[in-house]
C-alpha positions as CSV (number, residue, x, y, z in Angstrom):
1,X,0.0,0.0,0.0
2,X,1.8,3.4,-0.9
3,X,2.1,6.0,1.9
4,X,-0.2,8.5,2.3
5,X,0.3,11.6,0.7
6,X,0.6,15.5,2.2
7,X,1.2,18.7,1.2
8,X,4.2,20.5,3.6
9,X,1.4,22.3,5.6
10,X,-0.9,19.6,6.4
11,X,2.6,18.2,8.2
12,X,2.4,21.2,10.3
13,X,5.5,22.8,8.5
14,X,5.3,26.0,6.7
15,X,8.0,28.2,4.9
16,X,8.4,31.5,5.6
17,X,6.5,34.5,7.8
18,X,3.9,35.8,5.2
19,X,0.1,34.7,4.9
20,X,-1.0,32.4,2.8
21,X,-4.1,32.2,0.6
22,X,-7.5,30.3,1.0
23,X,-6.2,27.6,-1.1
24,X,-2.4,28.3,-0.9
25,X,-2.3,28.1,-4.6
26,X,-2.1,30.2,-8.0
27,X,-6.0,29.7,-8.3
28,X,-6.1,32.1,-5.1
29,X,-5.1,35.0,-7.7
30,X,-8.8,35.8,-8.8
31,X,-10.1,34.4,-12.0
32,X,-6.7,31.9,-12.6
33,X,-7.9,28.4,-13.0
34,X,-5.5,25.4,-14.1
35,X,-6.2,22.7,-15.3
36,X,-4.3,19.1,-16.3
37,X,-4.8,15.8,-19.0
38,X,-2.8,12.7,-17.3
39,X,-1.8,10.0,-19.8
40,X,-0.6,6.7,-18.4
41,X,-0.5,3.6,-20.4
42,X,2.1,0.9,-20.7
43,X,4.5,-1.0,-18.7
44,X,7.9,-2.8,-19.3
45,X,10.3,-1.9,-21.7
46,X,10.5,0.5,-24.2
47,X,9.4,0.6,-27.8
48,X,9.8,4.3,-29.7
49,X,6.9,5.7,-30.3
50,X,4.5,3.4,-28.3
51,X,5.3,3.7,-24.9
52,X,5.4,2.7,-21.9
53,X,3.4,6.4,-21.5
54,X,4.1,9.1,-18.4
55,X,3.1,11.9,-19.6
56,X,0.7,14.8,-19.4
57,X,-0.1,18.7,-20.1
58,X,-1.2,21.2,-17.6
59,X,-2.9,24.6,-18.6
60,X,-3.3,28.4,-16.4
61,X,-5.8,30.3,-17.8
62,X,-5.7,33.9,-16.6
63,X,-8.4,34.6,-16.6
64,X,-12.3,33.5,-17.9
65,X,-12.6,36.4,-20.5
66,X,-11.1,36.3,-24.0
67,X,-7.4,36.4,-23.6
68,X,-6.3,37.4,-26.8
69,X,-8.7,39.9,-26.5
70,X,-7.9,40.9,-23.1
71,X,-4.3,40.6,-22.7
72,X,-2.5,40.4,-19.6
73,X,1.2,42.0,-18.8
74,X,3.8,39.6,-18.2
75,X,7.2,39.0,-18.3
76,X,9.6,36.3,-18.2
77,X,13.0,35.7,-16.8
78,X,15.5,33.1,-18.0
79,X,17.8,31.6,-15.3
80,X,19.3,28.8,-17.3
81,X,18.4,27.9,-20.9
82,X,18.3,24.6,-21.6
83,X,15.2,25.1,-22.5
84,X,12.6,24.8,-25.5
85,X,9.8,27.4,-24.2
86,X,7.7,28.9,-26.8
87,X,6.3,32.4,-26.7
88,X,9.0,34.0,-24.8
89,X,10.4,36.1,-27.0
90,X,7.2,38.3,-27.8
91,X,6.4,38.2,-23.5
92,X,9.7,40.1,-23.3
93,X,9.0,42.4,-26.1
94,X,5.7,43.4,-25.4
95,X,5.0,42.7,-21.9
96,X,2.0,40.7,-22.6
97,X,0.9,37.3,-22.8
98,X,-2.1,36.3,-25.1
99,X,-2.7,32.7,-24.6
100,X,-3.4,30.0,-22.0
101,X,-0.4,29.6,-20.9
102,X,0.4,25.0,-21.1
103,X,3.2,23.5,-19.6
104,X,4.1,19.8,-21.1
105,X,7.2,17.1,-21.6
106,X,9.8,18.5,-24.3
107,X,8.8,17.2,-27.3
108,X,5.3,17.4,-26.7
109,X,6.0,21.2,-27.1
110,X,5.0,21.9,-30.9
111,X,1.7,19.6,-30.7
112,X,0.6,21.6,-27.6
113,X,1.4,24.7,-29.8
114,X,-0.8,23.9,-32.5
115,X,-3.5,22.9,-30.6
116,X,-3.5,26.5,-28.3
117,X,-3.2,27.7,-31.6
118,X,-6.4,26.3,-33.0
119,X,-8.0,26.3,-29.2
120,X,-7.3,30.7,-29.6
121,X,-8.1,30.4,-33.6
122,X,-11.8,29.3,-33.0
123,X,-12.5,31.4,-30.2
124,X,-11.0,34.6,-32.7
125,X,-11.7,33.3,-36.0
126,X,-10.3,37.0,-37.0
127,X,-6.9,35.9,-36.3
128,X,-4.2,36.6,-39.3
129,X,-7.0,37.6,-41.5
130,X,-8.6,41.4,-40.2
131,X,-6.1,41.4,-37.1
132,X,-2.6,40.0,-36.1
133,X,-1.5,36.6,-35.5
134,X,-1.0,35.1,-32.0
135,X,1.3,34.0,-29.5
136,X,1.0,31.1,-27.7
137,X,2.9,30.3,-24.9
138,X,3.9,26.6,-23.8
139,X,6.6,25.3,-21.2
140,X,8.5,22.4,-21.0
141,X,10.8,19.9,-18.4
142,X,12.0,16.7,-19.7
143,X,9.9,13.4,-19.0
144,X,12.0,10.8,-21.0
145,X,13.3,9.2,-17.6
146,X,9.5,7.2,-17.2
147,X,8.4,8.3,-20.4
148,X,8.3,7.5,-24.1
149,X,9.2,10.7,-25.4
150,X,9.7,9.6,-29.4
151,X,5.3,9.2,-29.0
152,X,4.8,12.6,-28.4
153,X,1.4,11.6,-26.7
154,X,0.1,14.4,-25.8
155,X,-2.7,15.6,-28.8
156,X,-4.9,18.3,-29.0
157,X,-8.4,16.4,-27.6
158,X,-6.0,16.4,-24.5
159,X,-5.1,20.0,-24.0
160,X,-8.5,21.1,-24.6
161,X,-10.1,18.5,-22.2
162,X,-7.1,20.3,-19.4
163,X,-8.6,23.5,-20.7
164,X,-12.2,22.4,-20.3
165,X,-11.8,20.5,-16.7
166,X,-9.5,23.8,-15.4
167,X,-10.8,24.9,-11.9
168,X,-9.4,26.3,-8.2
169,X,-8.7,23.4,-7.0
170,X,-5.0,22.4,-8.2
171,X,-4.1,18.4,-8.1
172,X,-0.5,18.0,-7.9
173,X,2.4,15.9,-7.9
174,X,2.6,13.5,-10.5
175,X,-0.3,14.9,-12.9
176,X,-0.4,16.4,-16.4
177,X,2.7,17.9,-16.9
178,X,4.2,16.6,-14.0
179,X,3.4,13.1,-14.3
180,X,7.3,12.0,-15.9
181,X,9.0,14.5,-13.9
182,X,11.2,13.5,-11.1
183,X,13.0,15.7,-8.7
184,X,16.4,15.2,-6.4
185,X,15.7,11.7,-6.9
186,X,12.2,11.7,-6.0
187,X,9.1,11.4,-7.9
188,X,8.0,14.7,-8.1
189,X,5.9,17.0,-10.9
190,X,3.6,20.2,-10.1
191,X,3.3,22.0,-7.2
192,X,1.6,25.3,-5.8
193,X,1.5,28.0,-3.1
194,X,0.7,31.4,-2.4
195,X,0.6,34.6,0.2
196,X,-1.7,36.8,1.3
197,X,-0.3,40.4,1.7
198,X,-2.0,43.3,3.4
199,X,-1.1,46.7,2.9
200,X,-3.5,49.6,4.0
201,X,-6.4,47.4,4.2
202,X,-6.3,46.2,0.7
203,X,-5.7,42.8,0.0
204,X,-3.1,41.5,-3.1
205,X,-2.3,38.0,-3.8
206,X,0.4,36.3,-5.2
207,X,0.5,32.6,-6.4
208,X,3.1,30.3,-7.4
209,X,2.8,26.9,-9.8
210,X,5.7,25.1,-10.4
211,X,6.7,22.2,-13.0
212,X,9.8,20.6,-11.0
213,X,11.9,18.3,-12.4
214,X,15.9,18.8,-11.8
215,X,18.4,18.1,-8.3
216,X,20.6,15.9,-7.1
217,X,19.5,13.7,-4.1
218,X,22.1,14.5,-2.1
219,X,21.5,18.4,-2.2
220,X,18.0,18.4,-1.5
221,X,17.1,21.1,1.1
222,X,14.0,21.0,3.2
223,X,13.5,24.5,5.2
224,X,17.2,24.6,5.9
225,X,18.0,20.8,7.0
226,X,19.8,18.8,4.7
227,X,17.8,15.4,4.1
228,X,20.4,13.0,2.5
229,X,24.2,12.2,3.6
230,X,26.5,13.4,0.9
231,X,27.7,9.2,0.3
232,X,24.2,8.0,-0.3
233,X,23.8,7.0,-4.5
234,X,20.8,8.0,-6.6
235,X,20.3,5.8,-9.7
236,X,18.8,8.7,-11.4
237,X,22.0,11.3,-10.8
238,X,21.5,12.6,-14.3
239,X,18.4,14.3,-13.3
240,X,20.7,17.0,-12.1
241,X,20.6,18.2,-15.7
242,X,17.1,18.2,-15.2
243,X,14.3,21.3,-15.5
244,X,11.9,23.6,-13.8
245,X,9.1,25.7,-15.1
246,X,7.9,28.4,-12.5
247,X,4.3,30.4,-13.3
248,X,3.9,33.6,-11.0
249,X,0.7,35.4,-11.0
250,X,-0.5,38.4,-8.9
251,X,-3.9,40.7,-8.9
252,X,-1.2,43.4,-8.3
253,X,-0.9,46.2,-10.5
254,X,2.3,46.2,-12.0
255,X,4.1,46.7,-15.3
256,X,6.7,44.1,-17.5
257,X,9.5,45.7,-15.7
258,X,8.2,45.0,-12.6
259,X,7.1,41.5,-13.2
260,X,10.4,40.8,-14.6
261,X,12.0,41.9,-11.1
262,X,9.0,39.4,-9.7
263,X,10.5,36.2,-11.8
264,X,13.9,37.3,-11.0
265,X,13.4,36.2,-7.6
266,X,12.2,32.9,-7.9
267,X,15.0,31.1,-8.6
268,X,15.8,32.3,-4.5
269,X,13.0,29.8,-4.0
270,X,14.2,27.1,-6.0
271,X,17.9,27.5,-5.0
272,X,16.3,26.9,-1.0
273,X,16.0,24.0,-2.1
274,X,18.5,22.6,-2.8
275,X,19.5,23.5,-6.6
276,X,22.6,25.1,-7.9
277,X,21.7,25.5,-11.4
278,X,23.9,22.9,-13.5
279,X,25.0,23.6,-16.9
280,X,22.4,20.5,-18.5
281,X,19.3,22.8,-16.9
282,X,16.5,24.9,-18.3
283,X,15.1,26.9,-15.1
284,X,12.8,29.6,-16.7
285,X,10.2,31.6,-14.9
286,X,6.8,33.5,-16.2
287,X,5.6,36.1,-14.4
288,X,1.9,38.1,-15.1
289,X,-0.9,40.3,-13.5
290,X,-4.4,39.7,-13.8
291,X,-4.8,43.6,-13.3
292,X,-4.3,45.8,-15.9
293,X,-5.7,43.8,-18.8
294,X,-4.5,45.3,-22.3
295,X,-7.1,45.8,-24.9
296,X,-6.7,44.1,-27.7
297,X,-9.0,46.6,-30.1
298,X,-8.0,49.8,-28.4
299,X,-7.5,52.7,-30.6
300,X,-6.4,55.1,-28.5
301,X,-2.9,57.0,-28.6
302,X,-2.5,57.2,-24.5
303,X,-4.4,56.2,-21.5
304,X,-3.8,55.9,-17.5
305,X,-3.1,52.7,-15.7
306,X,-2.2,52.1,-12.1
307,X,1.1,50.2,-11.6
308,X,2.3,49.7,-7.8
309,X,5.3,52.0,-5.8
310,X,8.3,49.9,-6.3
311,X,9.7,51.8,-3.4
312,X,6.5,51.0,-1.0
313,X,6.0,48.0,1.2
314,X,3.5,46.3,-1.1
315,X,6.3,45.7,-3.8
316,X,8.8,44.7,-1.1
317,X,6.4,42.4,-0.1
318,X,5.7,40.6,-3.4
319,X,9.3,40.1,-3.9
320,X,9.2,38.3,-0.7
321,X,6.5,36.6,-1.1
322,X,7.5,35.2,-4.5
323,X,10.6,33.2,-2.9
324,X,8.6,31.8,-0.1
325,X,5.6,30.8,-2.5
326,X,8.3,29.2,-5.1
327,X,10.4,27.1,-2.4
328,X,6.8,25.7,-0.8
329,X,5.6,24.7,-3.7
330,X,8.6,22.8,-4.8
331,X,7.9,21.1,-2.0
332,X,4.4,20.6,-2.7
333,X,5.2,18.8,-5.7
334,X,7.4,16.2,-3.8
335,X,5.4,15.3,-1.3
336,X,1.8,15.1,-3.1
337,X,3.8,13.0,-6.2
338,X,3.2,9.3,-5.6
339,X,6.1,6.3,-6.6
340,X,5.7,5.6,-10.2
341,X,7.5,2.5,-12.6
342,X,7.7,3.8,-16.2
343,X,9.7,2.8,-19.2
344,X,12.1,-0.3,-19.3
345,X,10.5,-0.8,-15.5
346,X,12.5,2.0,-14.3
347,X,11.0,3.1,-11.0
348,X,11.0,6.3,-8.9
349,X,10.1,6.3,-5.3
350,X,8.0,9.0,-3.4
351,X,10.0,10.9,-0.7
352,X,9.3,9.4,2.4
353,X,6.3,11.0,4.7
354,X,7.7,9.5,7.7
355,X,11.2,10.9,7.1
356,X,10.3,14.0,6.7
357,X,8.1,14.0,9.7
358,X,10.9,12.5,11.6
359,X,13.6,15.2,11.3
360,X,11.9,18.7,11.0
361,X,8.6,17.9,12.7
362,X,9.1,18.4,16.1
């Protein structure tokens, strides 16, 4: 019988001083939903193209209304990259993102692509005809350890069903995107947090999903305490060329510049952990605000938004509140990811419940 699983603060362990949302997760950013297609098919050994299959796609939708008519600003922030991320190039550019944003295994990339594409094309059939093309926006981490990549298995009936079934409530660990990833040796996949900050009676929210696949076992960091001895092996040591995707979201009003300063410090989060960024990695961050939502159709030469006082305590705050949000839901996505066997009967173990609970709870 497989342990049961927890998320870190149903262990009674919690990182960091700020508040956290009702439901500790991106979804607590109003109007976000996410949403995930699991695919897992197969055992035994491998045969190109067929499977065994541990794959998956996961989808944030910013919000319900028309995105590419409503934009959102964003921004991005490369830390290492090793990656094959589409859509970054126009986020930095114009400091808006236009799509769901889907997060996948790496060579499921272009086929999640096309189907945003045609997902976006049919909800704006005026797309490259009276009005400009789009940009979609799709992440990746590396799943061939369990799965059979060569398949590509992820089609478009999938993404839209992850579209479709998005809601609040976030399953994670070892579930659409996540459900080939492994991290520091552990079975691992998505993971999600958030705070609550308070500044002059209004409320602002910041949420955190994360796509973890990357570290060593031996380096893995949990709220300070080391939780391996440096001699112990892990048979899957090449994962420490291994992947992370982080999405950041906020109902803050800020610009791209700002966001960008946002993403910048989430890798603080992920380095808590335990990561030290190898050469073989592609740690990339997406940051956006579900506040001032650009226009798509507007016409006019000027007009007034609100962005937030980098110098004031509410920006400090977010900044802070974007490492501790990032490190948790690492975390997250260790502990609720259950053991899995995938190709050629390889097998990764859940971290263990009771270990944990053994040297930080007290």
């Amino acid at each position: 019988m497989s342990e049961k699983r927890f998320r870190l603060r149903e262990l009674g362990l919690k990182v960091g001083k700020l508040n956290i949302g009702k439901l500790n997760s991106i979804t607590d950013v109003p109007g976000v939903k996410v949403g995930h297609y699991t695919i897992i098919e197969g055992e035994g050994a491998l045969i190109p193209g067929k499977g065994p299959v541990r794959t998956g796609v996961t989808v944030i939708i910013p919000h319900q209304g028309n995105i590419f008519k409503e934009k959102i600003v964003a921004s991005s922030f490369v830390m290492n990259g090793y990656g094959k991320a589409i859509g970054l190039p126009q986020i930095q550019e114009l400091g808006s993102i236009e799509s769901v944003i889907a997060l996948t295994g790496t060579l499921n990339i272009p086929l999640v692509a096309d189907a945003l594409i045609d997902y976006h094309l049919e909800e704006n059939p005026d797309i490259g005809i009276k009005t400009s093309t789009i940009n979609v926006v799709v992440g990746e981490c590396n799943d061939g350890y369990l799965n059979d990549m060569q398949g590509r298995h992820v089609r478009k009936e999938h993404v839209i069903e992850a579209i479709k079934n998005a809601s609040s409530n976030v399953e994670e660990g070892a579930v659409g995107a996540g459900t080939g990833m492994v991290s520091f040796g552990y079975k691992a996949g998505i993971g999600t947090s958030s705070r609550k900050i308070v500044v002059e009676g209004e409320e602002y929210i910041l949420g955190v999903l994360v796509l973890s696949n990357f570290g060593r076992k031996k380096d893995l960091t949990i709220l300070g305490q080391k939780f391996h001895h440096e001699h112990e092996t892990d048979e899957s040591e090449s994962k420490e060329k291994g992947s992370i995707m982080v999405v950041v979201a906020t109902n803050t009003p800020l610009n791209s510049r700002q966001l960008q300063r946002i993403a910048k410090r989430a890798p603080l989060g992920i380095t808590r952990t335990g990561s030290f960024v190898s050469w073989g990695s592609g740690d990339i961050i997406i940051s956006f605000t579900t506040a001032n939502k650009l226009l798509h159709d507007r016409k006019d030469h000027k007009f007034e938004t609100e962005i937030t006082n980098e110098t004031s305590k509410l920006f400090n705050f977010l900044l802070k509140a974007t490492v501790e949000a990032t490190e948790e839901a690492i975390l997250n996505s260790l502990l609720k990811a259950n053991t899995m066997k995938g190709r050629d009967d390889k097998k990764i173990e859940a971290i263990s419940i009771e270990k944990i609970k053994k040297i930080l709870v007290s």
